[in-house]
N, C-alpha and C positions, 0 to 999 in steps of 0.2 A: 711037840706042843703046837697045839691049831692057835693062827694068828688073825686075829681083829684088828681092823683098822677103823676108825673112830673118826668123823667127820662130822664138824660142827664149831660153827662160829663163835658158839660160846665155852671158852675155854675151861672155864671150871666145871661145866658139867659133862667134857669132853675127856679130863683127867680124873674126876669123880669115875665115871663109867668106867675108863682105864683099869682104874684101883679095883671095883671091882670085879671087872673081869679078868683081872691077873687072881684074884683070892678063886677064882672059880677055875684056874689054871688053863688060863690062855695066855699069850705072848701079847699083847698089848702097844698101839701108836695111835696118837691119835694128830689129826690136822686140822688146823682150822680157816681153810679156803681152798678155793680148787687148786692152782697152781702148783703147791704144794702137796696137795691130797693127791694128785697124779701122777708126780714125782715118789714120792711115799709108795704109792701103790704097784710101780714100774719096774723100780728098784728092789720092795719087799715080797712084797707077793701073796699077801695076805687071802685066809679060804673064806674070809666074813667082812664084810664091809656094814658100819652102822651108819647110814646115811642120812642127816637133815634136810628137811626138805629146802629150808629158808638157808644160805650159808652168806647172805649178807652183799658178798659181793658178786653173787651167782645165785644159779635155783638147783637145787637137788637132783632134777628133772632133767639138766641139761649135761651135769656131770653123768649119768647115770649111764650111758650110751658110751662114754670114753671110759669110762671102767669097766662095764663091759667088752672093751676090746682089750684093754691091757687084760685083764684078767681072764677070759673067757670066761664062756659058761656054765662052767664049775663053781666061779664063786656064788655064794650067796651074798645077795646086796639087800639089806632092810631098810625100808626108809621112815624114816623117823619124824616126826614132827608136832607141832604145838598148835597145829591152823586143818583139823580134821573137815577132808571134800570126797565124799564119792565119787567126784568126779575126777578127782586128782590121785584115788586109791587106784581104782581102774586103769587110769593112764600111763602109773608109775609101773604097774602088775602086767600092763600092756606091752610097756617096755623095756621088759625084762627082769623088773625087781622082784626079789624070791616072796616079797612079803611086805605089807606098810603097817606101821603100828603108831599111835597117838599118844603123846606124851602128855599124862603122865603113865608112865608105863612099868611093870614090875623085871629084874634082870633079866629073872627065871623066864618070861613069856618071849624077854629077845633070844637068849639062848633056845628056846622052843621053837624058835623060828629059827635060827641058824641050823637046826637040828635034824628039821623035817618032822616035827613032835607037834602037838598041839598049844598054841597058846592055852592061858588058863579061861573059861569061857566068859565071855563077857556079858554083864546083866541088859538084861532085855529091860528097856525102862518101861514104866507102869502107862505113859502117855506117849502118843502120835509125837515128832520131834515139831514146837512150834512152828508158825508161819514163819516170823522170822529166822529162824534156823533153815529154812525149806529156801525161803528169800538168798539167804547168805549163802548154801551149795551154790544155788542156782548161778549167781553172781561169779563162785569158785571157777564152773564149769565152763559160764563160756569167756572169763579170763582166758583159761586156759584152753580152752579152744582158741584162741587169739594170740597164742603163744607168750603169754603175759602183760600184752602192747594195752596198756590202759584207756588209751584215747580211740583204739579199734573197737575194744568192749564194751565200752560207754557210748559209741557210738548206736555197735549192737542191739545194746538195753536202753537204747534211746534216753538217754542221760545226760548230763552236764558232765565232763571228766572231774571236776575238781568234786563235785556230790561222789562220783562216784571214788575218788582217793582218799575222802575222807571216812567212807566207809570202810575204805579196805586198810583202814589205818585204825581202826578200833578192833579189839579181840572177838574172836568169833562167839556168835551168837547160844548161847548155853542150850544145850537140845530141849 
């Protein structure tokens, strides 16, 4: 039985997903911080890892590199998340993860990525994604070019820090 290991701060949708992927006959753990998700992964040995980007007391991004050691590059890591950045798709994809998918997301298209199969395709929308959506990557990007340091990216984008944390504290911009 192929084993997923489930990572993400929020526990009930961490056991939700579990449930399902046991009905889809996988062996199932899930964790919800790194400490523990490395311990988990060390010890079990899981061929799939579903990975949040956000884990609250860490970033996604940072575990993703120590699970790629304990586990080699066999496993598949998907990163998972509710805060969708091209520039943080790329980054994740850069660094080794098999695959990044946006939540909200269907079992079947994770399992299609654990797989090597095709997600189910995603609708092309009828409009260009707003400026503000265009604003809000951009902001993503060089975050994260800045390693997440808010007061270096605000600098960056020539900003005020606290303008710019109250931006990055409201939900992303609807495409």
């Amino acid at each position: 039985m192929q084993k997923v290991l489930i990572i993400d701060d929020d526990a009930n949708f961490a056991e939700t997903a579990g449930r399902a992927f046991q009905r889809q006959g996988f062996d199932t753990a899930f964790e919800c911080s790194a400490e523990p998700a490395l311990t988990k992964a060390s010890s079990w040995r899981p061929e799939f890892v579903l990975l949040d980007l956000n884990l609250g007391d860490t970033n996604g991004l940072t575990l993703l590199p120590q699970l790629l050691d304990i586990l080699g590059e066999a496993a598949k890591i998907v990163i998972l998340t509710g805060y969708s950045s091209i520039a943080i798709a790329v980054e994740a994809t850069r660094m080794g993860a098999h695959d990044y998918l946006c939540k909200p997301t269907k079992l079947q298209d994770i399992i299609a990525c654990f797989t090597g199969q095709k997600p189910s395709a995603a609708e092309v929308p009828d409009q260009p994604p707003s400026v503000e959506r265009l604003k809000w990557e951009h902001i993503q990007r060089i975050l994260q070019e800045h390693d997440g340091n808010i007061s270096a990216t605000a600098r960056a984008l020539n900003m005020h820090r606290r303008t710019l944390q109250r931006m990055l504290a409201k939900k992303p911009v609807a495409r």
